[in-house]
One Martini backbone bead per residue (centre of mass of N, CA, C, O) as a GRO file, in nm:
protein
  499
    1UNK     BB    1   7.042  11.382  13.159
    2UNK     BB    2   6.920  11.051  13.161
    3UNK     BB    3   6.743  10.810  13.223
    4UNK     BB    4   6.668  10.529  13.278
    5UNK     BB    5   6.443  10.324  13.130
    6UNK     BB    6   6.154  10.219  13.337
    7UNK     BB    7   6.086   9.942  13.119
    8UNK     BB    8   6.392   9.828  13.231
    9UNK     BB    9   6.371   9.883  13.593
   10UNK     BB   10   6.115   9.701  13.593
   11UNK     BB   11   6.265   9.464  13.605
   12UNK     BB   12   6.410   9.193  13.763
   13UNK     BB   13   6.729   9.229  13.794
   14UNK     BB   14   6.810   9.159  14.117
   15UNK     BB   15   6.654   8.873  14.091
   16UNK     BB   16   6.813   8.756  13.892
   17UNK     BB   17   7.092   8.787  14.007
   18UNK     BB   18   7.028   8.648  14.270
   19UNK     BB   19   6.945   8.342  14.157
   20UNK     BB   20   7.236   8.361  13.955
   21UNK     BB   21   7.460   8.393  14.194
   22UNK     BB   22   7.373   8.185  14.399
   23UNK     BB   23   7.362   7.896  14.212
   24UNK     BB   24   7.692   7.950  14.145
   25UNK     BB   25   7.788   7.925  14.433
   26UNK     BB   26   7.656   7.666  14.503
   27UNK     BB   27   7.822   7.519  14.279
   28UNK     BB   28   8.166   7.666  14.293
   29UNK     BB   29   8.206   7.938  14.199
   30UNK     BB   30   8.464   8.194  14.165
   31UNK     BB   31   8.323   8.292  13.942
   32UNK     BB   32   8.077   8.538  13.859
   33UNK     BB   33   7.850   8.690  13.590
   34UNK     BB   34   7.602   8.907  13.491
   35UNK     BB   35   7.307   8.958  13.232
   36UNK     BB   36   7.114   9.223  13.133
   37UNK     BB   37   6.942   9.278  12.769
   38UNK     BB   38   6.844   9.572  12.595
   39UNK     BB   39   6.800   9.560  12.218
   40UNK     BB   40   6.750   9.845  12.043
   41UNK     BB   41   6.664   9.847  11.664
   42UNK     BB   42   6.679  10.085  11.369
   43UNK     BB   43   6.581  10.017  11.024
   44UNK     BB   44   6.610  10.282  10.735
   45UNK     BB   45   6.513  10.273  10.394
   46UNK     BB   46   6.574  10.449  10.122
   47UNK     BB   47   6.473  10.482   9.731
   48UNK     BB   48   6.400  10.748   9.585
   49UNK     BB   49   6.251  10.840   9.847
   50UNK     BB   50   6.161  10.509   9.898
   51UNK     BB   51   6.052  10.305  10.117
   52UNK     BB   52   6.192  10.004  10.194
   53UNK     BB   53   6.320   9.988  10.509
   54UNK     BB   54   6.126   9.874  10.813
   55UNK     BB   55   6.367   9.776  11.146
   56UNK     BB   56   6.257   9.595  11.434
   57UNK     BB   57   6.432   9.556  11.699
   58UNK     BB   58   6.425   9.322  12.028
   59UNK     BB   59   6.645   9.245  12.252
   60UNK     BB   60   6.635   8.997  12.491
   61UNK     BB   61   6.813   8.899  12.821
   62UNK     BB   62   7.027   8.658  12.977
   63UNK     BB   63   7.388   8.599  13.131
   64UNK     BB   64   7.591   8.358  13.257
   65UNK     BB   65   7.921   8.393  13.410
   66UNK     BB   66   8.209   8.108  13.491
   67UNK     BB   67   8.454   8.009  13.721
   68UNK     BB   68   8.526   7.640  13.766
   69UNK     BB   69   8.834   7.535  13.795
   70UNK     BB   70   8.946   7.749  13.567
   71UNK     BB   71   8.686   7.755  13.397
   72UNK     BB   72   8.464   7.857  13.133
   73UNK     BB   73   8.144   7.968  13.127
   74UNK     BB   74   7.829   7.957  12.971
   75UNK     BB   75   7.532   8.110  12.922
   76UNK     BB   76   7.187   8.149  12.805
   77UNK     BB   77   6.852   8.339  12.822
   78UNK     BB   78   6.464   8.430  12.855
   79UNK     BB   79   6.403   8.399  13.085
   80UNK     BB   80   6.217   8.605  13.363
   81UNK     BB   81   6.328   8.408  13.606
   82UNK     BB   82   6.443   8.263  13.911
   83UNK     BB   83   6.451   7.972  13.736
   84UNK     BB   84   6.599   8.069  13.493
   85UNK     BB   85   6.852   8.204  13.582
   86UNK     BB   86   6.952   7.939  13.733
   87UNK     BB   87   6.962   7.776  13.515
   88UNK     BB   88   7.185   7.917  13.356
   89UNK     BB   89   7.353   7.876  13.535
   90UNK     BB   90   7.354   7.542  13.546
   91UNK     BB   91   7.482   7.597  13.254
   92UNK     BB   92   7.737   7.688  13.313
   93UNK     BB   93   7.876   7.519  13.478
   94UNK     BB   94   7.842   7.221  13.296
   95UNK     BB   95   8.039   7.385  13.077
   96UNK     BB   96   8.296   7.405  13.282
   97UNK     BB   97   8.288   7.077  13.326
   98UNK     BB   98   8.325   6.977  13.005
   99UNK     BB   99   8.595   7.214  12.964
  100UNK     BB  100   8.749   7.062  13.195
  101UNK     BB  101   8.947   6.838  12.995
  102UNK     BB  102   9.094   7.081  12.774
  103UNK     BB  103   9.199   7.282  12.978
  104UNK     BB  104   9.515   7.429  12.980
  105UNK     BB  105   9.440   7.776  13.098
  106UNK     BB  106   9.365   7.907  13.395
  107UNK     BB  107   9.143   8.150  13.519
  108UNK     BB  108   9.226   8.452  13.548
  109UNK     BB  109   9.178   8.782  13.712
  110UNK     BB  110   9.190   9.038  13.731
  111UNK     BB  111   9.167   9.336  13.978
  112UNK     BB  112   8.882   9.515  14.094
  113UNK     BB  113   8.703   9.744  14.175
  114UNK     BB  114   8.405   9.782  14.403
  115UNK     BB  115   8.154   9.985  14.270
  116UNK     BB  116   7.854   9.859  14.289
  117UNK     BB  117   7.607  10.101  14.261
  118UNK     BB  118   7.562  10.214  13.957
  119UNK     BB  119   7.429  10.500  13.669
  120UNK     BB  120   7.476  10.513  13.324
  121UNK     BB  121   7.488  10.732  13.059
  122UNK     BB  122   7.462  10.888  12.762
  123UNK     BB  123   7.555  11.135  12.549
  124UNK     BB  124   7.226  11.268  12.509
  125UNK     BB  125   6.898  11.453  12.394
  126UNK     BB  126   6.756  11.291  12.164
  127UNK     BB  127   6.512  10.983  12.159
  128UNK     BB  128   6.486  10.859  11.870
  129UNK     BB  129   6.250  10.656  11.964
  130UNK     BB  130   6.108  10.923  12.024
  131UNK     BB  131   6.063  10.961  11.732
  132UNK     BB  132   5.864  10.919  11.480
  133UNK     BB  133   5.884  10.761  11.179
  134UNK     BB  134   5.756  10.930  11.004
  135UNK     BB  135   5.968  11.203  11.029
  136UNK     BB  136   6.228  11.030  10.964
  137UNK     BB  137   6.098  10.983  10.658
  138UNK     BB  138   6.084  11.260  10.613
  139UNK     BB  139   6.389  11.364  10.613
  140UNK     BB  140   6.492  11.146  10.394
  141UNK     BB  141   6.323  11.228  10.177
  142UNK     BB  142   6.400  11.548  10.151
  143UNK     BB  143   6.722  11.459  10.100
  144UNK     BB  144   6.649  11.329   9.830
  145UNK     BB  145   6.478  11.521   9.668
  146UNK     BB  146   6.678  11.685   9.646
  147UNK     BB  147   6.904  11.557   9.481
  148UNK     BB  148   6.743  11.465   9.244
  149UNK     BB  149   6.677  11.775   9.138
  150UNK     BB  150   6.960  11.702   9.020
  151UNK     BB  151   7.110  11.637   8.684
  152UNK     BB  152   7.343  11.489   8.829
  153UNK     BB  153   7.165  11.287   8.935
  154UNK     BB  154   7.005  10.939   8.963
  155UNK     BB  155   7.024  10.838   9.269
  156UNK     BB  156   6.910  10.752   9.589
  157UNK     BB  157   7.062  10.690   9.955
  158UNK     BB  158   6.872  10.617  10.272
  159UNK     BB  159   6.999  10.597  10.589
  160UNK     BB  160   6.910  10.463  10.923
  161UNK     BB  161   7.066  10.395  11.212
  162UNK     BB  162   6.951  10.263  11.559
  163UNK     BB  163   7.070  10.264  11.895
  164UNK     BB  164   6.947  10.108  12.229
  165UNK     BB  165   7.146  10.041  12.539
  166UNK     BB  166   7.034   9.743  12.789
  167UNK     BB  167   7.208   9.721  13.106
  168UNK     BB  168   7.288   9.465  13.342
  169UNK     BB  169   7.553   9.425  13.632
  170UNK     BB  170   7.659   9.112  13.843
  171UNK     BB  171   7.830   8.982  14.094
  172UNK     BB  172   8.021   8.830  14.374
  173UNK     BB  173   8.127   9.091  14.474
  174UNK     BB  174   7.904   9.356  14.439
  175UNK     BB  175   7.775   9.440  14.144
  176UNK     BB  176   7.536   9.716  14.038
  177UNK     BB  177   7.485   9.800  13.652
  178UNK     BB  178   7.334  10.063  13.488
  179UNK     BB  179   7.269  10.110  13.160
  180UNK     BB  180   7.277  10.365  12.906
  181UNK     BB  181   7.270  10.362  12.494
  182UNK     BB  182   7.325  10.576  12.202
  183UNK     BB  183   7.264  10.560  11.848
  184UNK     BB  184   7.370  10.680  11.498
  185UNK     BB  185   7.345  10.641  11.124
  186UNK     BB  186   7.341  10.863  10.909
  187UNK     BB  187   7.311  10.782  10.522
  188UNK     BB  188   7.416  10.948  10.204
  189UNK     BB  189   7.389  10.800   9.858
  190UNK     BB  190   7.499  10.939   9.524
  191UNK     BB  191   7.431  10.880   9.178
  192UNK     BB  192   7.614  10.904   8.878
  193UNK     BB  193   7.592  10.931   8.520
  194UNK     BB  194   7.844  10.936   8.244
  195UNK     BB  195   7.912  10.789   7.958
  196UNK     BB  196   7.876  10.489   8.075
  197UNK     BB  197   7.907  10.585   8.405
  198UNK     BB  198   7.950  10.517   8.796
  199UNK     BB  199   7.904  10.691   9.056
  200UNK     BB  200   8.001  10.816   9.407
  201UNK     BB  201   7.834  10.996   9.677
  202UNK     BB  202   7.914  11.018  10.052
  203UNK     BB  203   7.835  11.094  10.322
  204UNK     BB  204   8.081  11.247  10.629
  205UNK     BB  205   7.908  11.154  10.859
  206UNK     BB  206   7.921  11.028  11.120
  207UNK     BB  207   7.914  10.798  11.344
  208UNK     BB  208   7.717  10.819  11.708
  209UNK     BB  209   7.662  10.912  12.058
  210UNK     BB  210   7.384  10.996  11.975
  211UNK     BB  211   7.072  11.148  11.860
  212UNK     BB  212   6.855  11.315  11.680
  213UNK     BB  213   7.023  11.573  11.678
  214UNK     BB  214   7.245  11.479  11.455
  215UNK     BB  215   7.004  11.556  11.213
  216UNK     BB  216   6.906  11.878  11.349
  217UNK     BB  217   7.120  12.009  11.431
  218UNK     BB  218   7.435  12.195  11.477
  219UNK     BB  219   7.657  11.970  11.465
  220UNK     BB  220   7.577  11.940  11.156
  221UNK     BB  221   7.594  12.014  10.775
  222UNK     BB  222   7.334  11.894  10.605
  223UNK     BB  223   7.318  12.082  10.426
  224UNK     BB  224   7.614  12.149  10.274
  225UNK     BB  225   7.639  11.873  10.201
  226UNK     BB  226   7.444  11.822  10.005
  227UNK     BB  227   7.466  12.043   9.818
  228UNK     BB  228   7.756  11.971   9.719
  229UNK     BB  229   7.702  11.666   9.582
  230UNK     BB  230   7.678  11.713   9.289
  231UNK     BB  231   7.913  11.836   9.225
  232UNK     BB  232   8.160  11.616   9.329
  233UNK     BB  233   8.033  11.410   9.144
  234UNK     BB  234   8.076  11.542   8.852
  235UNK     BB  235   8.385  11.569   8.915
  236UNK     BB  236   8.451  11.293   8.953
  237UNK     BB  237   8.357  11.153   8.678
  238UNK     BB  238   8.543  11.405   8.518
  239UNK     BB  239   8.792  11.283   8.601
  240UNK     BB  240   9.106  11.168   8.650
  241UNK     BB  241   9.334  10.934   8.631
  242UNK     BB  242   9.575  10.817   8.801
  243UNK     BB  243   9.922  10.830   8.861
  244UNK     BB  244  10.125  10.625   8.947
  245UNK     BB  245  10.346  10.645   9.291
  246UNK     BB  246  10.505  10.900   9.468
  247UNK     BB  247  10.354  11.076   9.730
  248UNK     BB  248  10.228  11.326   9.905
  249UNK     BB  249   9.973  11.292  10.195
  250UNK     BB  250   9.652  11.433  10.262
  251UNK     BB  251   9.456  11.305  10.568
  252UNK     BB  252   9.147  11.297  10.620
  253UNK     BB  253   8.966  11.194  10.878
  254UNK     BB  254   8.739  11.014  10.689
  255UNK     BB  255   8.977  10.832  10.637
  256UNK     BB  256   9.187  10.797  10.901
  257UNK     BB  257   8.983  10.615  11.079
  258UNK     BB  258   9.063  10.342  10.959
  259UNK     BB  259   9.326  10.302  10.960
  260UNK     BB  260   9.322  10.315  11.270
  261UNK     BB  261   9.169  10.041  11.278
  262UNK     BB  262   9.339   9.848  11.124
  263UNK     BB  263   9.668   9.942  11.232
  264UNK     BB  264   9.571   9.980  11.530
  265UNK     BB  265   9.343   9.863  11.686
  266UNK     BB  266   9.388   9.555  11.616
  267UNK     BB  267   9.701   9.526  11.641
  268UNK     BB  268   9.643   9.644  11.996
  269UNK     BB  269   9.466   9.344  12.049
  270UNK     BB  270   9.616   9.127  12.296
  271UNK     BB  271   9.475   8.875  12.216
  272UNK     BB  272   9.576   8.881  11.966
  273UNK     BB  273   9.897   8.894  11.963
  274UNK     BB  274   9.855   8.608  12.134
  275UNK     BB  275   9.677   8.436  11.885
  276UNK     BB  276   9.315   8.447  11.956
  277UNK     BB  277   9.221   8.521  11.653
  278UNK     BB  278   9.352   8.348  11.380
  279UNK     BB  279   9.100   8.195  11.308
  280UNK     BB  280   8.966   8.488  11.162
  281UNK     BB  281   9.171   8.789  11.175
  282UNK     BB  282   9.414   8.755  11.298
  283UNK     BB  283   9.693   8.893  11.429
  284UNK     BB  284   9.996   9.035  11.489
  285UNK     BB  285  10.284   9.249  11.463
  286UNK     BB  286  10.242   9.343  11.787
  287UNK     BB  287  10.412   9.220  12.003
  288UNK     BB  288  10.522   9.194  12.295
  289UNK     BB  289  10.833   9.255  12.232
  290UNK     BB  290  10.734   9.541  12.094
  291UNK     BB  291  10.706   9.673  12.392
  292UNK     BB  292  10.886   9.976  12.419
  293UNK     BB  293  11.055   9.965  12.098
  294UNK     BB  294  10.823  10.011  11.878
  295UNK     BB  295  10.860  10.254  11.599
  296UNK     BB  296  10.538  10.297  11.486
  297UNK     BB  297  10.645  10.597  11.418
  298UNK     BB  298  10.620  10.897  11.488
  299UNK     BB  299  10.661  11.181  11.682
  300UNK     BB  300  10.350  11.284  11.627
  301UNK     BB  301  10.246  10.993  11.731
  302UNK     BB  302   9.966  11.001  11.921
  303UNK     BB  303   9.768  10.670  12.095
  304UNK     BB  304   9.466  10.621  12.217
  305UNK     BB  305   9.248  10.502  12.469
  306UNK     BB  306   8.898  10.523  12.509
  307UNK     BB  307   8.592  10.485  12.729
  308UNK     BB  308   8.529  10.826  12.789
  309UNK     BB  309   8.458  10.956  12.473
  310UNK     BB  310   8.214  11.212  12.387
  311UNK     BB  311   8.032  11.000  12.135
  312UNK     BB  312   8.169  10.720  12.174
  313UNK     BB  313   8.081  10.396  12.046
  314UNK     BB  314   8.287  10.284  12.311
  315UNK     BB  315   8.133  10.410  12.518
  316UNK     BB  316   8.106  10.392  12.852
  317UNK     BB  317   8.137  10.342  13.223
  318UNK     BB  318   8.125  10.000  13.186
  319UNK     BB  319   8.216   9.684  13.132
  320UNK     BB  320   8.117   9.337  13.080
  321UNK     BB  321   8.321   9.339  13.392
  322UNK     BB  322   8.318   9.600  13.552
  323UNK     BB  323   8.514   9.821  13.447
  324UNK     BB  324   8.619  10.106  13.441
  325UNK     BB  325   8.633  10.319  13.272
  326UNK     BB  326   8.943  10.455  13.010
  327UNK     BB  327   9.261  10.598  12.969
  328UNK     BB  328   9.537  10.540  12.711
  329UNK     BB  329   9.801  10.417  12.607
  330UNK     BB  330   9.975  10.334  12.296
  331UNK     BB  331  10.109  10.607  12.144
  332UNK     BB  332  10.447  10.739  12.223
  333UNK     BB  333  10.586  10.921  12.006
  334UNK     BB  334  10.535  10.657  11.851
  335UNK     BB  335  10.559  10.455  12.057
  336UNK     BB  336  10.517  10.138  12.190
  337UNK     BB  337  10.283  10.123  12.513
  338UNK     BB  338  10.032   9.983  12.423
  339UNK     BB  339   9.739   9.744  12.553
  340UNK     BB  340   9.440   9.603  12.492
  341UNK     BB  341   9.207   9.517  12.753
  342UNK     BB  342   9.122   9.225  12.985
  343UNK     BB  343   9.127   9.072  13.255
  344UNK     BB  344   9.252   8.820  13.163
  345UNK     BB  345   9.458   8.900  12.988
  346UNK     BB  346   9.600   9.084  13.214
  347UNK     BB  347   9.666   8.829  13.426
  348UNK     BB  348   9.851   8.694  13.199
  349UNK     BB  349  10.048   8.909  13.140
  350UNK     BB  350  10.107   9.128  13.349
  351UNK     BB  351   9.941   9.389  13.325
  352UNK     BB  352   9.720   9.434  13.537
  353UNK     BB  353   9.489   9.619  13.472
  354UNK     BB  354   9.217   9.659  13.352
  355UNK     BB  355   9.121   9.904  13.076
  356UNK     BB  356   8.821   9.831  12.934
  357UNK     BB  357   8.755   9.563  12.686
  358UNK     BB  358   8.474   9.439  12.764
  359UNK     BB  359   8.221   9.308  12.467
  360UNK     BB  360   7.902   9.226  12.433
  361UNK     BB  361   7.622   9.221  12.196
  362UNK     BB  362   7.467   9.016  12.348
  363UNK     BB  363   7.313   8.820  12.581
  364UNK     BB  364   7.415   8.561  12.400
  365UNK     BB  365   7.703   8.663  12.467
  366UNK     BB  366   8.020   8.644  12.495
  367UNK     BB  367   8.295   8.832  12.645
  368UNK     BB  368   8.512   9.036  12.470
  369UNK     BB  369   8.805   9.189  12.361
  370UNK     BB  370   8.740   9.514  12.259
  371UNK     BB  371   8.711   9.833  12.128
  372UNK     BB  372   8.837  10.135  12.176
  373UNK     BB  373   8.855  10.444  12.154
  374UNK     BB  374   9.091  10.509  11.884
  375UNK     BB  375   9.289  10.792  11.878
  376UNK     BB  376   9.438  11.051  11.724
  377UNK     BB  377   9.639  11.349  11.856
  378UNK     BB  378   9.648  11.640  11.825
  379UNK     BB  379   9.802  11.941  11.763
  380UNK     BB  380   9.758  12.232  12.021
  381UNK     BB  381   9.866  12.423  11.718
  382UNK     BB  382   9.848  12.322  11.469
  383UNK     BB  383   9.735  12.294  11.159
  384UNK     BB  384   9.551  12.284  10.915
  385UNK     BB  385   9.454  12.198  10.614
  386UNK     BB  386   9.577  12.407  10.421
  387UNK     BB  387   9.859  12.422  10.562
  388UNK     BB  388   9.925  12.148  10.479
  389UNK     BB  389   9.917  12.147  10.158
  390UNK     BB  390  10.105  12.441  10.159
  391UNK     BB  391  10.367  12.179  10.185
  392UNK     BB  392  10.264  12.050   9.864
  393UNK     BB  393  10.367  12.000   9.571
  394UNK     BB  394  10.326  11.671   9.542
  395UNK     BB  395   9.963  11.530   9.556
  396UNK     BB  396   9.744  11.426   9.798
  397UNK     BB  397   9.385  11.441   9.865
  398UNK     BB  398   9.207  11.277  10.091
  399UNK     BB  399   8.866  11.143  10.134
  400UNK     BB  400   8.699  10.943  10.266
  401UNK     BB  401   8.556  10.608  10.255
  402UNK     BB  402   8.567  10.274  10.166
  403UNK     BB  403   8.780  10.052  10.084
  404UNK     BB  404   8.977   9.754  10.178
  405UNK     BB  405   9.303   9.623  10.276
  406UNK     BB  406   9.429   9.373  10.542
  407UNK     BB  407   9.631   9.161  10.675
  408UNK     BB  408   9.645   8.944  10.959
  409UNK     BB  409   9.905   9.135  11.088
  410UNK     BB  410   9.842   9.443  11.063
  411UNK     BB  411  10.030   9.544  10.769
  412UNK     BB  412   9.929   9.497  10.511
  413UNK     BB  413   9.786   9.739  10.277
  414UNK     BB  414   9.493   9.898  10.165
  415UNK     BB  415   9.331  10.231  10.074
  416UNK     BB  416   9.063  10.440  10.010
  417UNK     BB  417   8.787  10.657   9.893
  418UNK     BB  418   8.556  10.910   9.797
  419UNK     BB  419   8.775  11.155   9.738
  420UNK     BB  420   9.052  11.333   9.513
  421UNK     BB  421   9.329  11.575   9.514
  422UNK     BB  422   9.518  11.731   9.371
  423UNK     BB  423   9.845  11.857   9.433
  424UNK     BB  424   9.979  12.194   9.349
  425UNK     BB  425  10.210  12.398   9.514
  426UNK     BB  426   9.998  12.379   9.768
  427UNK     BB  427   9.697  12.320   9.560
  428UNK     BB  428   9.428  12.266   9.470
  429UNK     BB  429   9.357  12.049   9.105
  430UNK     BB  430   9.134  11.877   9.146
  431UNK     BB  431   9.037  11.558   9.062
  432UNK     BB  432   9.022  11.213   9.114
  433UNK     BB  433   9.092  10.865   9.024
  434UNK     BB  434   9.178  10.587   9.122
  435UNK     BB  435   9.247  10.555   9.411
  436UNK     BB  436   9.561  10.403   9.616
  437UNK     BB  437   9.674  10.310   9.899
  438UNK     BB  438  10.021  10.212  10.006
  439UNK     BB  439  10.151   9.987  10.301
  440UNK     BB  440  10.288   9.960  10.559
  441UNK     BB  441  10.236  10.038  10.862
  442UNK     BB  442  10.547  10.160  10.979
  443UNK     BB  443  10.599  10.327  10.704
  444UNK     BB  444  10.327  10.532  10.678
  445UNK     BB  445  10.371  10.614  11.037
  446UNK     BB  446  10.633  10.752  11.009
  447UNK     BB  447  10.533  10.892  10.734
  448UNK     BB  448  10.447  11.137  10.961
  449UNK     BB  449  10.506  11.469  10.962
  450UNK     BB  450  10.207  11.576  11.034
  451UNK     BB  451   9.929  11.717  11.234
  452UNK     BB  452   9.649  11.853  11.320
  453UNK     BB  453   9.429  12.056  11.478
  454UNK     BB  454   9.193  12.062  11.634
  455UNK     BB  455   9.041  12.215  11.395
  456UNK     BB  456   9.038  11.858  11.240
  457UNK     BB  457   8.896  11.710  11.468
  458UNK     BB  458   8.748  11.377  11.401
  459UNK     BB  459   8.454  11.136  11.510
  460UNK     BB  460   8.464  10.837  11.384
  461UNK     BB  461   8.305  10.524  11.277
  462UNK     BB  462   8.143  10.207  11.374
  463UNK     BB  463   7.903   9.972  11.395
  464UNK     BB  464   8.073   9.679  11.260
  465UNK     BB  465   8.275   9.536  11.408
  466UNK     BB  466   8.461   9.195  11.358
  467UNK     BB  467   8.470   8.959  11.608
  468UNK     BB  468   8.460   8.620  11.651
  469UNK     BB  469   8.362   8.315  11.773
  470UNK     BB  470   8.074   8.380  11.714
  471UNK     BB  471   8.037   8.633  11.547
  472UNK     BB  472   8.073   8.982  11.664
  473UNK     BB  473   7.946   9.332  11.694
  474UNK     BB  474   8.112   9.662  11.713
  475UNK     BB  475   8.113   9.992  11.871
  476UNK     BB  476   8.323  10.248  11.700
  477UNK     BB  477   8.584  10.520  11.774
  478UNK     BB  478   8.769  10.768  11.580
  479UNK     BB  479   9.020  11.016  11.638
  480UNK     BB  480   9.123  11.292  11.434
  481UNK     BB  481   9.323  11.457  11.222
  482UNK     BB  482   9.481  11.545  10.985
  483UNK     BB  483   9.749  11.438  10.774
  484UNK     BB  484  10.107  11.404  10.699
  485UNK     BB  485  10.237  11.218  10.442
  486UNK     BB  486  10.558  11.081  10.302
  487UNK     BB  487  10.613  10.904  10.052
  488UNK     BB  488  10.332  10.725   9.897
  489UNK     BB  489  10.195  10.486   9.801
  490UNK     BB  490  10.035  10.492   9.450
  491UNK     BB  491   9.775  10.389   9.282
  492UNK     BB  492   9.564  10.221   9.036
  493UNK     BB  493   9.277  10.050   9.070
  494UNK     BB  494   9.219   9.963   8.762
  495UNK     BB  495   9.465   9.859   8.682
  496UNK     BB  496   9.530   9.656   8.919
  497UNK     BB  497   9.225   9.564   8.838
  498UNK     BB  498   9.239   9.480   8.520
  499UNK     BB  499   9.105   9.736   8.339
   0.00000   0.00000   0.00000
């Protein structure tokens, strides 16, 4: 466990927290919640060995948010100082001044426990930050030369995405909260040209919430992966085109966790399905009257959402109105049986506690709802990924991902892959190219026949979820085992694309 960092706890935190909730209080708000955020990151990209974007980025700032005669208010500004927090509020309260003459539903708040003052940490062992760039750039370097040295590669793109963040949350409750969390991302994609074609083939290493050591630890098998790709790369390149049909298909965790995300965690973000998202990224098909009776899969399908899961890009300790971390259901046994919720919604809807999914990106956003680490749970004695496979005559198994696509209401998809393998009477029979499935969620989710064992489940996931207007983006994870799906239809993706 890591301290949080000095020169973050050197700021005056609750002196800016108390200047800024007492001239809330003293103007009239029934609730009012600080934010000092410190959000430092670092993005590195290499073209064929040689460092191309070298970009440092500290966003610092305070944000205080206001309900007052049940509308909302929100300000935010970069003085650090307690003339300049209290102007915060003063101008937080002002928005919600000029906004109650159009508010039609007034804000009420589930309840929560005071939790006072706390600080929590995410688990990782070395911070990225401390470990010197040129370092950093000699690892991704040499991952680079490595692959360019065999001649069936002919470029090689290298990025490391690496960030920081610290958070102070002061309420007029009485929670004074501090933490600090880290995360890194890095991807090697190799390019390969055979005949006047080119294809690519890309490292399926997740980003993690972890540090340095997800890239030199044994954490992940980066030399066995690298090694591999020029080959995968080679074969990919000379696969046949698939032909399209419907297929049984073996979807491993690298592939399957986009789908969790788009056609479950988007779907049961219980703002959404109330309508609050149309006018950006749609609504949900999972409506609230379909809660409890929706058959969302099939019966070995169970689907959690948890901001308390180690390693978890949506992992917090409390979220970013003070709510304490937890795990819930979302889909038990196939049925649909929660959704991800925030205070707001949470009282709105008569839904009890907030299970504690509010997260802005920057002290300059207000927080919206947003997603936890949704991820589907394996089968506790389940099958290996190999005796998946060994139960299909004839399929497809999927790897990576790539491509999507899914409609405003998080119902009909397509998702593609980043290589794919013929499966014939039960054994991987070569690659394919041109592969993308399609299907509606509850048709997809329903034909999943097994789930593989914990020794298939991996937490893969993004840094980059992007919801609300103005536009914010949130670090999200997703776990899941392999996965047998029956009868799926299968494109060809180049022949749909008239080519």
């Amino acid at each position: 466990m890591h301290d949080i960092d000095p020169d973050f706890t050197a700021l005056p935190l609750r002196a800016l927290a108390d200047a800024a909730l007492g001239r809330a209080r003293e103007l009239g708000a029934e609730h009012a919640d600080f934010r000092l955020e410190r959000i430092r990151s670092q993005t590195l990209r290499l073209q064929d060995g040689t460092l191309e974007t070298n970009l440092d980025a500290n966003d610092l700032g305070l944000s205080v948010r206001v309900v007052v005669k049940g509308t909302w208010g929100f300000a935010a500004g970069i003085d650090l100082t307690a003339d300049g927090a209290a102007g915060v509020a003063e101008q937080a309260v002002r928005v919600a001044a000029v906004a109650a003459a159009v508010n039609r539903e007034p804000i009420e708040l589930a309840p929560e426990p005071v939790h006072g003052e706390r600080t929590w940490v995410s688990a990782y062992e070395t911070d990225p930050f401390a470990v010197p760039t040129a370092e950093k750039i000699a690892l991704l370097a040499g991952w680079s030369r490595g692959l360019l040295a065999d001649p069936r590669v002919q470029h090689v793109d290298a990025t490391l995405l690496q960030v920081k963040e610290n958070k102070f949350f002061a309420d007029l409750a009485g929670n004074a909260i501090t933490q600090q969390r880290v995360r890194v991302h890095p991807v090697v994609n190799a390019v390969g040209i055979a005949e006047g074609a080119f294809d690519t083939m890309r490292t399926l290493a997740p980003p993690a919430g972890r540090g340095w050591e997800w890239l030199t630890g044994d954490h992940w098998d980066w030399a066995g992966e690298l090694e591999r790709i020029p080959g995968l790369l080679a074969e990919k390149l000379a696969a046949p085109s698939v032909e399209a049909g419907v297929y049984d298909v073996v979807v491993d965790p690298s592939n399957l966790w986009l789908t969790i995300h788009e056609s479950i965690g988007h779907a049961t973000e219980l703002d959404r399905a109330l309508g609050y998202e149309a006018a950006y990224a749609g609504t949900s098909f999972a409506t609230p009257d379909k809660l409890g009776t929706l058959q969302y899969g099939s019966p070995v399908m169970n689907v959690t959402g948890d901001r308390t899961a180690e390693h978890g890009l949506a992992t917090v300790g409390y979220d970013d109105e003070g709510v304490q971390a937890q795990a819930f259901d979302i889909v038990t046994g196939g049925r649909f049986t929660g959704y991800q919720t925030d205070r707001r919604i949470a009282r709105l809807t008569g839904a009890g506690r907030s299970n504690g999914c509010a997260f802005a990106d920057a002290a300059s956003s207000m927080p919206l709802q947003r997603m936890a680490n949704v991820s589907l749970k394996p089968a506790p004695d389940g099958p290996s990924t190999e005796e998946l496979i060994s139960g299909v005559d004839r399929g497809v198994y999927i790897v990576g991902d790539k491509s999507w696509s899914i409609d405003m209401q998080r119902y009909n998809f397509q998702f593609t892959g980043q290589r794919f393998y013929r499966i014939e009477n039960g054994r991987l029979a070569g690659q394919l190219r041109d592969v993308a499935y399609q299907a509606t969620t509850t048709d997809f989710w329903n034909s999943m026949e097994a789930v593989g064992g914990p020794q298939t489940y991996v937490l893969g996931g993004a840094f980059n979820c992007g919801k609300g207007q103005p536009g914010q983006v949130a670090p999200v994870s997703h776990g899941c085992p392999s996965a047998l799906f029956r009868g799926v239809k299968i494109l060809n993706a180049i022949k749909e694309g008239g080519q």
